[in-house]
C-alpha positions in Angstrom: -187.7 4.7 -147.4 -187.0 4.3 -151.1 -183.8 5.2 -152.9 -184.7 8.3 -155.5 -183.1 6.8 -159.1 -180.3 9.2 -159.6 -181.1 9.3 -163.6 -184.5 10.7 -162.8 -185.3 14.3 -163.0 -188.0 16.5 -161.3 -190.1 17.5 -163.9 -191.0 21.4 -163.7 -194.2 23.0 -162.7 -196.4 22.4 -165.6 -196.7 26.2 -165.9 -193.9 27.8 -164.3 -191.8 30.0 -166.4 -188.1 28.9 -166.7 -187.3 32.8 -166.4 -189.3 35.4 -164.7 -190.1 38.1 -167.0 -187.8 40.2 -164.7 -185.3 38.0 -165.4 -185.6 38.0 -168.9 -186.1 42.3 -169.4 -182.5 42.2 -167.6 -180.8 39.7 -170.1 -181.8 41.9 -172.6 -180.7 45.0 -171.5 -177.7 43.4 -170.7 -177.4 41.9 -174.4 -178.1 44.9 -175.7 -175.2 46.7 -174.2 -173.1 44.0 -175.5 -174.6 44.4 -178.9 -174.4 48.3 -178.7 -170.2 47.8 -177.6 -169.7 45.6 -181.0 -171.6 47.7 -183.5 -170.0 51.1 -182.0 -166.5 50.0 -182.1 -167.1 49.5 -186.2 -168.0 52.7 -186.5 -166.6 54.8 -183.9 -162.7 54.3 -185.3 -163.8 56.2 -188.6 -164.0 59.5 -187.7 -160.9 59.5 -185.7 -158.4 57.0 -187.9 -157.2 60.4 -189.3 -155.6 61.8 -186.5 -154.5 58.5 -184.7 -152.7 57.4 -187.8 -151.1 61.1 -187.5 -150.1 60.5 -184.1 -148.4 57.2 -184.7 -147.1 58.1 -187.5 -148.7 55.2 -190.1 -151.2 56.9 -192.7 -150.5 54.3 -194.9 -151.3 51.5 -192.8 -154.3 52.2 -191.2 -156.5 49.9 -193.7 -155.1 47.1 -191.9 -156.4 48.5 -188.3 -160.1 48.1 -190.4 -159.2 45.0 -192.0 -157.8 43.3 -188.9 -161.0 43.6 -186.3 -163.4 43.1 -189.6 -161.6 39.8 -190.5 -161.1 38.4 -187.2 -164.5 39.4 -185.9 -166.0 37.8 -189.0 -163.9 34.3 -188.3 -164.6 33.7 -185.4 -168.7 34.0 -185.3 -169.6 30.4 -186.4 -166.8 29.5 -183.8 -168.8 31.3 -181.0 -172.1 29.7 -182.0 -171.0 26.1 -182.1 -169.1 26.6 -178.4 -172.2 27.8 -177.4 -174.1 25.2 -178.4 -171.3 22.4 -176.3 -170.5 24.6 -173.7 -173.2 27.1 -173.0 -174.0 30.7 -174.2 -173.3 32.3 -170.4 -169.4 31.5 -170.5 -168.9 31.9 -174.1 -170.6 35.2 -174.0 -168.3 36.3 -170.3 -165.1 35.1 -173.0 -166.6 37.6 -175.8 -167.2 40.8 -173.6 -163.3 39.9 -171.6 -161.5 40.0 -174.8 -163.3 42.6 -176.3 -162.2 44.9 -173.7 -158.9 44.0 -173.0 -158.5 44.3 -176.6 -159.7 47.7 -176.0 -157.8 48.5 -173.3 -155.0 47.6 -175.4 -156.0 49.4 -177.9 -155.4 52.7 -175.6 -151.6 52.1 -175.1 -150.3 51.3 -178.9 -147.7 53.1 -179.3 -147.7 52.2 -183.7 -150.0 51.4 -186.2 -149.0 48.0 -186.8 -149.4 47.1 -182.3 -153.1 48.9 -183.1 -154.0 46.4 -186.0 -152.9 43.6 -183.7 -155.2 44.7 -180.2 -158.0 45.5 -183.0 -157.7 41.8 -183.9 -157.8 41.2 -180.2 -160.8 43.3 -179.7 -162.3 41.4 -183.0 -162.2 37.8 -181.1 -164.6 39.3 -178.4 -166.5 41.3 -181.0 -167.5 38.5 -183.3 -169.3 36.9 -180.2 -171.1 39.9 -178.7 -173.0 40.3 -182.6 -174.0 36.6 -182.7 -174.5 35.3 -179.2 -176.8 38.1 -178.2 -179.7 36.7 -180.9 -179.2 33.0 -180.0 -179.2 33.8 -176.1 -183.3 35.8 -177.1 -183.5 32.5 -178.9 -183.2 30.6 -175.8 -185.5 32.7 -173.7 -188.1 34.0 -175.6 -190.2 32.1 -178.5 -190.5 33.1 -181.9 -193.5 35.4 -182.1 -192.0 37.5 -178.9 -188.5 37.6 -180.2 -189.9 39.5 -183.0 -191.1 42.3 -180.6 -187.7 42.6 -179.3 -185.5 41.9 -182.0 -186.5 45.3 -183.6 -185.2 47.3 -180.2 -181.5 45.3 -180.9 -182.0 46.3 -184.2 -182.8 50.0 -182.8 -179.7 49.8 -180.7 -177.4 49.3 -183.9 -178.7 52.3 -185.5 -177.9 54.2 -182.5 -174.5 53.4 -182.1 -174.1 53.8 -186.0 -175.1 57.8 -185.7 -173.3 58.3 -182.2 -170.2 56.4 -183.4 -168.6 59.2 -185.6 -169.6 61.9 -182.9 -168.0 59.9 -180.2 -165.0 59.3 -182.6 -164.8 62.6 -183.9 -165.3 64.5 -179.8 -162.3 62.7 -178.4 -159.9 62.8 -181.2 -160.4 66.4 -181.4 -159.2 67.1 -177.8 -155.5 67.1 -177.6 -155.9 65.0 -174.0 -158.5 63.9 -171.3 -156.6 62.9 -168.2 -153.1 63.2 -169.5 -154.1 60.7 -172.1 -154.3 62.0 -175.9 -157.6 62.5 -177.0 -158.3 59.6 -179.6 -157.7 56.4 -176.2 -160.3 57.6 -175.3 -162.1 56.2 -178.2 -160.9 53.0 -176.8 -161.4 53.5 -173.5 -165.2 54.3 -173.5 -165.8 50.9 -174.2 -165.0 50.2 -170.4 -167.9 51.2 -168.5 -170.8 50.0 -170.8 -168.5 46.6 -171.0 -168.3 46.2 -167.5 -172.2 46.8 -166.6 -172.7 44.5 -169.7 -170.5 41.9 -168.0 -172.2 42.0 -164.7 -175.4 42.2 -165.3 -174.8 38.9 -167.7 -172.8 37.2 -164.6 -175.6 37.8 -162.8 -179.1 37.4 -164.3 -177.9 35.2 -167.4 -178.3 31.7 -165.8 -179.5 29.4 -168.4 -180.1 25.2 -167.8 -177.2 23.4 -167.2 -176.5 20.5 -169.4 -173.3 18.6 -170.4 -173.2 17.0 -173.8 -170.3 14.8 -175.4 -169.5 15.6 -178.7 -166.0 16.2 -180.5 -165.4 19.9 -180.8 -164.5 20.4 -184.5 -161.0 22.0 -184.6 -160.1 21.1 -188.4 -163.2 22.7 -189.5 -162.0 25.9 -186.9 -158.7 25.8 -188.7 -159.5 25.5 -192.2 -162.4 27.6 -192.2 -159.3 30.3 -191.5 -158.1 29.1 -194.0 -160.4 29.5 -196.7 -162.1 33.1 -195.9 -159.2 34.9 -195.0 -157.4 34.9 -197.5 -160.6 35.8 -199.8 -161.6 39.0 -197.4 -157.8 39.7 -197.2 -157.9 40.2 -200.9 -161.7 41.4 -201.1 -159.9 44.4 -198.9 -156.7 44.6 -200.2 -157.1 43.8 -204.2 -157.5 47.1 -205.3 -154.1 48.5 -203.9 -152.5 45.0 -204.9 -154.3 44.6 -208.2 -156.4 41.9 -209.3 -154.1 39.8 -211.0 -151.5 40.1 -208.8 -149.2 37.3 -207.4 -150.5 38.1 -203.7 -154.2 38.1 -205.5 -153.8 35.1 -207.1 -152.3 33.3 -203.8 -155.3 33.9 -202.3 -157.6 32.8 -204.8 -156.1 29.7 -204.7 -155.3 28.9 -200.6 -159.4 30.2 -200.2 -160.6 28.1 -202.4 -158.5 25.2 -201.2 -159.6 25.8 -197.9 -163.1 26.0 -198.6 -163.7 22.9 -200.4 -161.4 21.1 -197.9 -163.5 22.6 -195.2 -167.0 21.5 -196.6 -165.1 17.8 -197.1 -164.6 18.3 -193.2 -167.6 19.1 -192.4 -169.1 16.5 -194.1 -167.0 13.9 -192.5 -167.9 16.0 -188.9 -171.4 15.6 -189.1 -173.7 17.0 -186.4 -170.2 17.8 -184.6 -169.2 20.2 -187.5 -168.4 24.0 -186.9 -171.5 24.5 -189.8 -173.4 21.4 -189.8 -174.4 20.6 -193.4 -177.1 19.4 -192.9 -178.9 22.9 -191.7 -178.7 23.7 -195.4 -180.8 20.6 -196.2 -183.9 22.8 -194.6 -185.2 24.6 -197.3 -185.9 28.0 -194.9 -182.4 28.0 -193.6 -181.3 27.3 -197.3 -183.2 30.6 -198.8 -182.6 32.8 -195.4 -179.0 32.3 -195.5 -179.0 32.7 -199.5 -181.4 36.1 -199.0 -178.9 37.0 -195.3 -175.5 37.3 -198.1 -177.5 39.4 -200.7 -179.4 41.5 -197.6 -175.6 42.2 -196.4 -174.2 43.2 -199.6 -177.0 46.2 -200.0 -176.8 46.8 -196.4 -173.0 47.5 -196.6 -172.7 48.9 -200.3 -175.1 51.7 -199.5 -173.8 52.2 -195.7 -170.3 52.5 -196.8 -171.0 55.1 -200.2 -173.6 56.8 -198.9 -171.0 58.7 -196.2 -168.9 59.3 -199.3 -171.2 61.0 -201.2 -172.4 63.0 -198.7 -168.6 64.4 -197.7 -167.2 64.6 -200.9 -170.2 65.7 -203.1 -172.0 67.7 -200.4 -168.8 69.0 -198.2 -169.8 68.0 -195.0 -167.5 66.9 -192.3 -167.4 63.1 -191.4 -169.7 64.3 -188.1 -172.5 66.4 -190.4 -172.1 62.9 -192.7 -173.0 60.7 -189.5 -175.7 63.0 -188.5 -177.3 62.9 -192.4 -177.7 59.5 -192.4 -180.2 59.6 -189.9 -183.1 58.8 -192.3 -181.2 55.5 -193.2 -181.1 54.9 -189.0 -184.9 56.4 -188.5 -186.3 53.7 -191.5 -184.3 51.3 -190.5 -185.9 51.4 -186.4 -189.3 52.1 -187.8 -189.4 49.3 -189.8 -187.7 46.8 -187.1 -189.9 47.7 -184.5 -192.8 48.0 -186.9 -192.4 44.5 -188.2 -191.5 43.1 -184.8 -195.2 44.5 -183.4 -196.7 42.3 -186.7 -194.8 39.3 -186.1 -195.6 39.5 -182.4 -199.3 39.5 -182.9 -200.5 37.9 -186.2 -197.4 35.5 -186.5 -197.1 36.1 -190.2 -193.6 37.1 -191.4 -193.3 35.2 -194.4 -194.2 38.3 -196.8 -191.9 40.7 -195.2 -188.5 39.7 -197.5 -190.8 40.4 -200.2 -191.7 43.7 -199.0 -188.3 44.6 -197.3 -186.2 44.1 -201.1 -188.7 45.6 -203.1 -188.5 48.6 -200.8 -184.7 48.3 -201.1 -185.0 48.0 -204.7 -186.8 51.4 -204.8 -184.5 53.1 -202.5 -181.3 52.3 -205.3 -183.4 53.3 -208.0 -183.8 56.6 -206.6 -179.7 57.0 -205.2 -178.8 55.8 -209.1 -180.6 59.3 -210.0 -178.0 61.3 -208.2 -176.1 64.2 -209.8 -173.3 66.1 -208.0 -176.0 69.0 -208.3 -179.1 66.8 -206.9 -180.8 68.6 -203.9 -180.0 66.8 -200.8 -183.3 65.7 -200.0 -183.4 63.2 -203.3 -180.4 61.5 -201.3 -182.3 61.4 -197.8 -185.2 60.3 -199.3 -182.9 56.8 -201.1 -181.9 56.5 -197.4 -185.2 56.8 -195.6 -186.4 54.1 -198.0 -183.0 52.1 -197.9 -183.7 51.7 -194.1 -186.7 50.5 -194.7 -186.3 47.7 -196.4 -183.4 47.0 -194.1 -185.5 47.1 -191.1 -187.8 44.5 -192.6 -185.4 42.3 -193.6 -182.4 41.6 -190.7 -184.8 40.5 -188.1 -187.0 38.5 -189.8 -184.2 36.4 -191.7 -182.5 35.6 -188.4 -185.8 34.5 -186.9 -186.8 32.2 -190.3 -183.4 30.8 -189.4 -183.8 30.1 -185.5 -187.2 28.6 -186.4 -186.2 26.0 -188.8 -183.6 24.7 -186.8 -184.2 22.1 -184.0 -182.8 24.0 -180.5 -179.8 22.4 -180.1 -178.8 24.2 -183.0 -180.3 27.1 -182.3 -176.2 28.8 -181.7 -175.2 27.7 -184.4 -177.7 28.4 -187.2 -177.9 32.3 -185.8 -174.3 32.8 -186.0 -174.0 30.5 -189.2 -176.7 33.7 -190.5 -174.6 36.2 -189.2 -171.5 35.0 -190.4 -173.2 34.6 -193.8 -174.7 38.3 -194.2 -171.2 39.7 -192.7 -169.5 37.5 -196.1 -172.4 39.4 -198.0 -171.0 42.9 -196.8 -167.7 42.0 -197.2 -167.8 41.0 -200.6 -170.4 44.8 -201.3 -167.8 46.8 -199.6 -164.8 45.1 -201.9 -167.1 45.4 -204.8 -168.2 49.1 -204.6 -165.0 50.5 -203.5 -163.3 48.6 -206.5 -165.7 49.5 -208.7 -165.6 53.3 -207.8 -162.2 53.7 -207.3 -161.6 51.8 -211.0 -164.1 54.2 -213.0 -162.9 57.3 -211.7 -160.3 58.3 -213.6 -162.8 57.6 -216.6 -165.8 59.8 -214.9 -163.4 62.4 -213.7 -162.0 62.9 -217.5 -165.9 62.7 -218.7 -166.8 65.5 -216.3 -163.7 67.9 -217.6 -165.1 67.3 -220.9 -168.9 68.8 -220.0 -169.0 72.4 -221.9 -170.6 74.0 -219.6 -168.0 72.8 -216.3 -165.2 73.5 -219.1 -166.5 77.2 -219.6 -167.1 77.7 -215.6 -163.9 76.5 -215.1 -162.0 78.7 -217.5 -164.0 81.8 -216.2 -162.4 81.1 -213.0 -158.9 80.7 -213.9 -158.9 83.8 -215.5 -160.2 85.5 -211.6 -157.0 86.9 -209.7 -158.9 86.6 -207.0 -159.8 82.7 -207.4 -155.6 82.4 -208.1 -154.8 84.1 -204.8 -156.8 82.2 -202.4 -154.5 79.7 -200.6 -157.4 77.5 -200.3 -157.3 77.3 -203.9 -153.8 76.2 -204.1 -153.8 72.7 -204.2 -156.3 72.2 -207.0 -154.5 74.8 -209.0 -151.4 72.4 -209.1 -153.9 69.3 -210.1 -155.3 71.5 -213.4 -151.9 72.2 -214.0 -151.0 68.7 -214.4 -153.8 67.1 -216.2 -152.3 63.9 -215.7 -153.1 63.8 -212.0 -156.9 64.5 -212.7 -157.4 60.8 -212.6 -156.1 59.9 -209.8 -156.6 63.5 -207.7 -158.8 62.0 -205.5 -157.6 58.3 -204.6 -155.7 59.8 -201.6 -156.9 62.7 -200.3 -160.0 64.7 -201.3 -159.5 67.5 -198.4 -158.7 70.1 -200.9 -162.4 70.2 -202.4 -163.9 72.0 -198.9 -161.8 75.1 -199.8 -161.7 75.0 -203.5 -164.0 77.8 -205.3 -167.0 76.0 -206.4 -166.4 76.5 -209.9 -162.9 74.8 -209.6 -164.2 72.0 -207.6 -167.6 71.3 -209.8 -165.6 68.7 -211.9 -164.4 66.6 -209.2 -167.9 66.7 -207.5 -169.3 65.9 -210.9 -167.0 63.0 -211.7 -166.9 61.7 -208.7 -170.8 61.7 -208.4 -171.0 59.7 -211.7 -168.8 57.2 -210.4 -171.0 56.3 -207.5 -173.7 55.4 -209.7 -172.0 52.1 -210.9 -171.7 50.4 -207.3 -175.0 51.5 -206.8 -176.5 50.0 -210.0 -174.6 46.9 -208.8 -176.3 47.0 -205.4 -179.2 47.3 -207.1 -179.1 44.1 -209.2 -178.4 42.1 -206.5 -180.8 43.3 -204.8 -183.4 42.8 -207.6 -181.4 39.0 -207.8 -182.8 38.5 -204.2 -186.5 40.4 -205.1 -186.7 37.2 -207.7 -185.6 34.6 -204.4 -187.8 36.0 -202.2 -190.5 34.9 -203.7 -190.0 31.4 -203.2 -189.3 31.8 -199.8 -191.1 29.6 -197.6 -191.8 30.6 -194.0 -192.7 27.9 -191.9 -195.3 29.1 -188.9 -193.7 30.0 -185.8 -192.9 27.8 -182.8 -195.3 29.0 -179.7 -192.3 28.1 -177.1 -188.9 29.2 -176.6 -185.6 27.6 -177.2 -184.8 26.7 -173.6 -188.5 25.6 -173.0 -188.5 22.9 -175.8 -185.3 21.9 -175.2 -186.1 21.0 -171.2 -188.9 19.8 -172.7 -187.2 17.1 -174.7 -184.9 16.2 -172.1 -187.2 15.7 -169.4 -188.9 13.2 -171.6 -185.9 11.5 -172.5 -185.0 11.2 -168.7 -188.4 9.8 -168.3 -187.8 7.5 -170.7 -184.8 6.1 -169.2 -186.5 5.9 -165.9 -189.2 3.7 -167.3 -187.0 1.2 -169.4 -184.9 1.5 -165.8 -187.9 -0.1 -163.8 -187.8 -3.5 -162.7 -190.1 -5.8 -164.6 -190.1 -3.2 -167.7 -188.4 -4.5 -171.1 -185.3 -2.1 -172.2 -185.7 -0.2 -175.3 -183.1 -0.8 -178.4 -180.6 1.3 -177.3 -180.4 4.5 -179.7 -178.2 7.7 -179.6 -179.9 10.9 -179.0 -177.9 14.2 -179.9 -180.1 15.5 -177.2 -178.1 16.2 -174.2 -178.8 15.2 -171.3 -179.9 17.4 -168.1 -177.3 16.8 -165.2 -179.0 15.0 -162.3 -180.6 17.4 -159.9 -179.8 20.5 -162.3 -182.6 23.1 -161.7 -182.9 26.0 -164.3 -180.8 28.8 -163.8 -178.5 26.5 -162.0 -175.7 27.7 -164.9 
């Protein structure tokens, strides 16, 4: 009986899928409860960092709770995708969902602000993977054109989570306790169940092809790419308190920029084994996605981070009415995902739709650059319908441009090199906007106490004994009786506005109205910036098979080539390297 050659594999079945669709409609479920954990835990802390920074005691320091899980979570994404890519998606993603909630277990026990900032760091290394890893694994099982279909329901779920977030945060934080725990754990602790069905429905549906490849794993790029971007987000975050020019500022600038360019010199010498291989950004598509990815994410976060401002400051709602009136942003941005997902799926076409997308986005900040403090509300829901929108078209089809230009053993890397580049993007718009704002103030504020018509409103008020009486009044009647605090009235708290008599409050509102106008003229010239890229954009047509398919594909042949030259009487092939790796002898799909 003849030996079988041990370097020979079993080709598949011709036409037997390497996941049934069963299979695969479980995966994603179970990616999208991932997803849905990440994206809720960046939103679900706002409503209630009030009244846990109360409880421990550390109102000044809860800025660094944000800043810790934002910066960590952003670090570590290109990490996740190039372990993936050597190791697997299935453990790295088990690794990401783990540390995620022990960090939010954690999380539930601090017993100070500074232990909180540490487990949100904690729950940032688990984050950081359960954003990226969930679009390579749909890269891996489903090709281009279906991914499109789906890509808008993960798109879908992030809205979700952004409008149930602050009512999550806000219910718990407002009950004293739930099982002789305080109130705001539980914020924490939610994350449990929906991260343990997550993690079993992964362990057990999520088997993708085995495969071992040897390549070095590039730790100097790992270390110095911490090097260079946290100290810029550190100071993107934290310039505005320090100052600009400040000694801390100006460390920064320089140990970021030394770590950049000493981590691009790294990379170069790395190669294909680099944490972001350069050579992705030889492709022009990757080049212009990732380029239009960092502007998308800058007018993604610049109007998601005013727009809740606005609408609780200038329109007094509470940070639960705010989450609930940013449903138009959530409702355009699911329309348009799904919407553009259907097109992709059927025609294949997707090149026009970062055209469309900014140009929508373009319109929506020409209409929020209208607002007055005295603008109807509907003027600012309509800016977010449209804002959504052109958000909707954009995210899904940028990641996809990315996956497709990029062979499929590079497939982890390139999504969560696009995701790590559009997270930079809304790093730099929330630095930007917030520094912008909080710097022209003091100037609008001074402007609005200046209007004759506030001015004469104002003093009809202060001559009311009724207006002088009210408690609720009693705050901003010290501010007008130190004009010098006008300026800066608002910087800390702006509570004192919801009870003020409207007449007293109209100048802050006004002021503070006209100072949003300036981020969002900034947001939208970079937007118009990328209007002007996107046409240039080249979209390459879509591949008709998936990931996993072509990459079985690939090694199947290789296997069969080896065979061949392996034969006796054949002639051996020069040997060449392959950065293909090679399928483990007898491995079956779904044997990881």
């Amino acid at each position: 009986m003849p030996q079988r050659d041990p370097r020979s594999v079993e080709p598949a079945e011709p036409d037997a899928p390497l996941m049934s669709r069963r299979q695969i409609m479980l995966v994603l479920v179970g990616l999208m409860m991932a997803m849905f954990l990440s994206s809720l835990s960046q939103t679900v802390v706002g409503t209630s960092m009030r009244t846990i920074a109360d409880d421990l005691h550390g109102l000044d320091l809860q800025v660094w709770v944000v800043t810790a899980f934002l910066i960590v979570s952003t670090i570590v994404t290109p990490i996740y995708g190039k372990l993936s890519d050597i190791f697997g998606r299935r453990p790295l993603f088990i690794i990401a969902i783990v540390l995620f909630l022990v960090g939010s277990i954690a999380c539930s026990f601090a017993v100070d602000m500074v232990q909180l900032a540490a487990f949100r760091a904690l729950q940032g290394l688990g984050a950081g993977g359960l954003m990226s890893l969930p679009l390579t694994i749909m890269g891996d099982v489903l090709s281009p054109r279906e991914r499109a279909k789906y890509q808008g329901y993960f798109l879908a779920v992030f809205g979700i989570s952004s409008i149930i977030g602050p009512l999550i945060g806000g219910v718990f934080a407002g009950e004293e306790q739930i099982l002789f725990l305080d109130g705001w754990r539980w914020v924490f602790l939610f994350n449990l169940p929906i991260g343990a069905a997550a993690l079993w429905m992964v362990w057990r549906y999520l088997h993708l092809p085995a495969h071992h490849e040897r390549v070095r794993i590039d730790w100097w790029g790992a270390a110095l790419l911490v090097v260079g971007v946290v100290p810029l987000l550190l100071v993107g975050e934290q310039g505005r308190e320090w100052g600009w020019g400040s000694l801390a500022s100006i460390a920064c600038y320089v140990v970021g920029v030394v770590g950049i360019a000493l981590f691009i010199w790294v990379e170069h010498r790395m190669g294909d084994a680099a944490l972001i291989p350069l050579k992705l950004f030889r492709n022009r598509t990757f080049s212009m996605a990732t380029l239009l990815g960092v502007f998308t994410g800058f007018g993604m976060f610049a109007g998601m981070m005013m727009i809740p401002f606005v609408l609780q400051i200038v329109h007094g709602m509470n940070p639960t009415e705010a989450g609930l009136s940013t449903l138009p942003m959530i409702l355009g941005l699911m329309i348009a995902s799904i919407g553009s997902g259907q097109v992709i799926a059927r025609t294949g076409r997707y090149g026009f739709f970062p055209v469309l997308g900014l140009a929508v986005m373009a319109v929506a900040y020409g209409v929020l650059v209208t607002l007055q403090y005295d603008s109807p509300l509907w003027i600012l829901l309509v800016g977010q319908l449209l804002l959504g929108l052109g958000l909707g078209q954009l995210m899904q089809t940028l990641t996809i441009a990315s996956q497709n230009s990029v062979e499929p053993k590079d497939m982890g890397v390139a999504t969560s090199a696009a995701t790590f580049f559009r997270q930079l993007g809304g790093t730099a718009g929330v630095a930007v906007v917030f520094s912008m704002l909080f710097a022209r103030l003091p100037e609008t504020l001074q402007a609005a106490f200046g209007r004759p018509d506030l001015r004469a409103d104002l003093a009809v008020a202060l001559e009311d004994p009724a207006v002088l009486a009210d408690p609720g009044n009693e705050r901003i009647l010290g501010i007008l009786q130190d004009p010098s605090q006008i300026g800066t009235a608002l910087n800390e708290d702006s509570s004192f506005l919801n009870t003020a008599d409207p007449r007293l409050a109209a100048p802050f509102l006004d002021g503070f109205s006209n100072a949003t106008t300036g981020p969002f003229w900034v947001a939208l010239a970079v937007v118009g910036v990328a209007l002007v890229l996107a046409f240039f954009f080249k979209a390459p047509p879509l591949r008709q098979k998936s990931a996993m398919e072509e990459a079985m594909e690939a090694r199947a042949a290789q296997s069969q080539l080896e065979a061949d030259a392996a034969a006796p009487g054949s002639v051996s092939p020069p040997v060449t390297t392959s950065s293909n790796p090679v399928i483990r002898p007898g491995a079956r799909p779904g044997a990881s």
